[in-house]
C-alpha positions as CSV (number, residue, x, y, z in Angstrom):
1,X,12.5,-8.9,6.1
2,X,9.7,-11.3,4.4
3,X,6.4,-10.1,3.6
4,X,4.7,-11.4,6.8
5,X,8.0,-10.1,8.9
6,X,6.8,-6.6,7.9
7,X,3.1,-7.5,8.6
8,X,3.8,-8.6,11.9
9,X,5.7,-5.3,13.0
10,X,2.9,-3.2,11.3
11,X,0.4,-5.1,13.7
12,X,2.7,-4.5,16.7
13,X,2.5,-1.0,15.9
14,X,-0.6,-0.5,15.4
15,X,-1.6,-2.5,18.2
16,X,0.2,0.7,20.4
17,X,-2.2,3.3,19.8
18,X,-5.4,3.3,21.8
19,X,-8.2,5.2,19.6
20,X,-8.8,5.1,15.8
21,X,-7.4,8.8,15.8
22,X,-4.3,8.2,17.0
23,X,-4.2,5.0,14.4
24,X,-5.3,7.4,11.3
25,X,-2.6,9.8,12.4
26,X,-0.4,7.3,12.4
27,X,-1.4,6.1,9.1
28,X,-0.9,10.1,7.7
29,X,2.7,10.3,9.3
30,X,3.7,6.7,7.3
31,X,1.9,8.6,4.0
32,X,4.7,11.5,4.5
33,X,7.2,8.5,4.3
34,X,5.9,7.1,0.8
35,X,8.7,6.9,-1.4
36,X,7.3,9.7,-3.7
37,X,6.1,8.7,-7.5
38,X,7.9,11.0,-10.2
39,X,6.2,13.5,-11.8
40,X,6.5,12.0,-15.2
41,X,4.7,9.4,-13.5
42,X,2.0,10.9,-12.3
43,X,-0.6,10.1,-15.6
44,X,-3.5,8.2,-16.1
45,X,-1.5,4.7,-16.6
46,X,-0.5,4.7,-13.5
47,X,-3.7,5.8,-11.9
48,X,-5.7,3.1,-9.3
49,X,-8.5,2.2,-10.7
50,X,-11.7,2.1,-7.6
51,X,-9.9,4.5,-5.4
52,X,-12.3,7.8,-4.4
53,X,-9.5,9.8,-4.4
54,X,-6.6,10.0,-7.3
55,X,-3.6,7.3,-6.5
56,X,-0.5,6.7,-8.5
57,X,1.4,3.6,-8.2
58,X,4.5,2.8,-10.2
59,X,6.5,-0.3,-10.3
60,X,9.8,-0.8,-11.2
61,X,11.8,-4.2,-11.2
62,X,15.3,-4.1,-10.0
63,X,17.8,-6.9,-9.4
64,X,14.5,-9.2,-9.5
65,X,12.6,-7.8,-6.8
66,X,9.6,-4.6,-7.6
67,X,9.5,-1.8,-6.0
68,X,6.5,0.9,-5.6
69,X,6.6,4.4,-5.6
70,X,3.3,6.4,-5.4
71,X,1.6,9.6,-4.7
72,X,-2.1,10.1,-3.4
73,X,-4.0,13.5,-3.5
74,X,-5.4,13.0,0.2
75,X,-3.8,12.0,3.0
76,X,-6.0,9.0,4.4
77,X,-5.3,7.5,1.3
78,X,-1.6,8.5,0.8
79,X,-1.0,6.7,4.5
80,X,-2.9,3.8,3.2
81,X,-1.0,3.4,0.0
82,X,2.4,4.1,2.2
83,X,1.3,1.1,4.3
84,X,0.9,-1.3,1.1
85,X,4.4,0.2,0.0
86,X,6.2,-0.3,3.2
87,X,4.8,-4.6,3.0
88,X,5.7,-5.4,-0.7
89,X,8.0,-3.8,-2.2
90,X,11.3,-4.8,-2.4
91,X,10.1,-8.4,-2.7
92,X,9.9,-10.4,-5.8
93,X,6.9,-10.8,-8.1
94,X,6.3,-14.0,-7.2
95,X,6.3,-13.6,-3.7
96,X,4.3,-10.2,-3.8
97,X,1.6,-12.3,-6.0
98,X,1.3,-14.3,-3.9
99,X,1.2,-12.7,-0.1
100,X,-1.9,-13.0,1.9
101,X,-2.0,-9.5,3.1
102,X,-3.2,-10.4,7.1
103,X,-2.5,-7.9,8.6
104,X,-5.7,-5.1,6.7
105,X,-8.2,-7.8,8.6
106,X,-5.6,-7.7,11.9
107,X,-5.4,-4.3,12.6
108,X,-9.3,-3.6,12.2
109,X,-8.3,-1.4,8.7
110,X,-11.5,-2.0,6.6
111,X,-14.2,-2.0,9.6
112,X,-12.7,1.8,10.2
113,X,-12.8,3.0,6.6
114,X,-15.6,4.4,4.5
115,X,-16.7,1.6,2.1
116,X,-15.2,4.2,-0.9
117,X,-11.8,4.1,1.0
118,X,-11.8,-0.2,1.5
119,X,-12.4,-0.5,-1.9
120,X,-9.8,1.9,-3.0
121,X,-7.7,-0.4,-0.6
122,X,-8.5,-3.6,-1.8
123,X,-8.2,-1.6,-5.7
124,X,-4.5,-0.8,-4.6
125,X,-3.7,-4.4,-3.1
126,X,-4.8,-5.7,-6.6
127,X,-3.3,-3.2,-8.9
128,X,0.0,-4.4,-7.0
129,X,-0.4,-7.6,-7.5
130,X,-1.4,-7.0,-11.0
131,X,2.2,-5.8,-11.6
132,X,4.4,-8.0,-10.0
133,X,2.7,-10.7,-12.3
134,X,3.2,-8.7,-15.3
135,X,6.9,-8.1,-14.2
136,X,7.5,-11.9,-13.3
137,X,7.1,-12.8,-16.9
């Protein structure tokens, strides 16, 4: 699936649930499905930058296309870097560079965040970004 292809089904998905609540526990549940960072991974270099709480993201090229693992020490934000996971990786830096990321604005994401959590958001889209340029080289 391209980029948008995995946009689009997140917006059908969201678009589901009724309330916020049932959208945020929906956002924890995909945080429990994170393809978990390994410990040894788990330091300061891989740490996001403008997130409240602590995030890891590592990135790891394989047969030309990245892909993220990461870790979060509270669950809001685990879901939400889950959700960036689940759209770009497994695509290829360039593409992943790129992506206009539609879907945060679509689903109403940043109006039902605190400001600290939609910068930690817009902190992770960047950090990923940020490493599939470095890996395109």
């Amino acid at each position: 699936m391209t980029i948008n292809e995995i946009q689009d089904e997140l917006i059908e998905d969201f678009a589901f649930y009724q309330d916020w609540m049932e959208k945020y526990e929906y956002i924890i549940q995909l945080g429990k499905e994170v393809p978990l960072i390994k410990d040894e991974y788990k330091v300061d270099d891989y740490i996001i930058k403008g997130c409240q709480s602590k995030v890891w993201l590592f990135p790891e090229l394989k047969d030309g296309k990245v892909y993220f693992t990461a870790d979060s020490d509270a669950i809001i934000t685990k879901g939400l870097v889950s959700l960036m996971v689940k759209v770009l990786s497994g695509h290829k830096p360039e593409e992943i560079a790129q992506s206009n990321l539609y879907f945060i604005d679509q689903i109403g994401l940043k109006e039902h965040l605190s400001p600290t959590r939609a910068n930690g958001l817009l902190s992770m889209v960047k950090q990923m970004k940020l490493y599939a340029l470095a890996l395109s080289v």
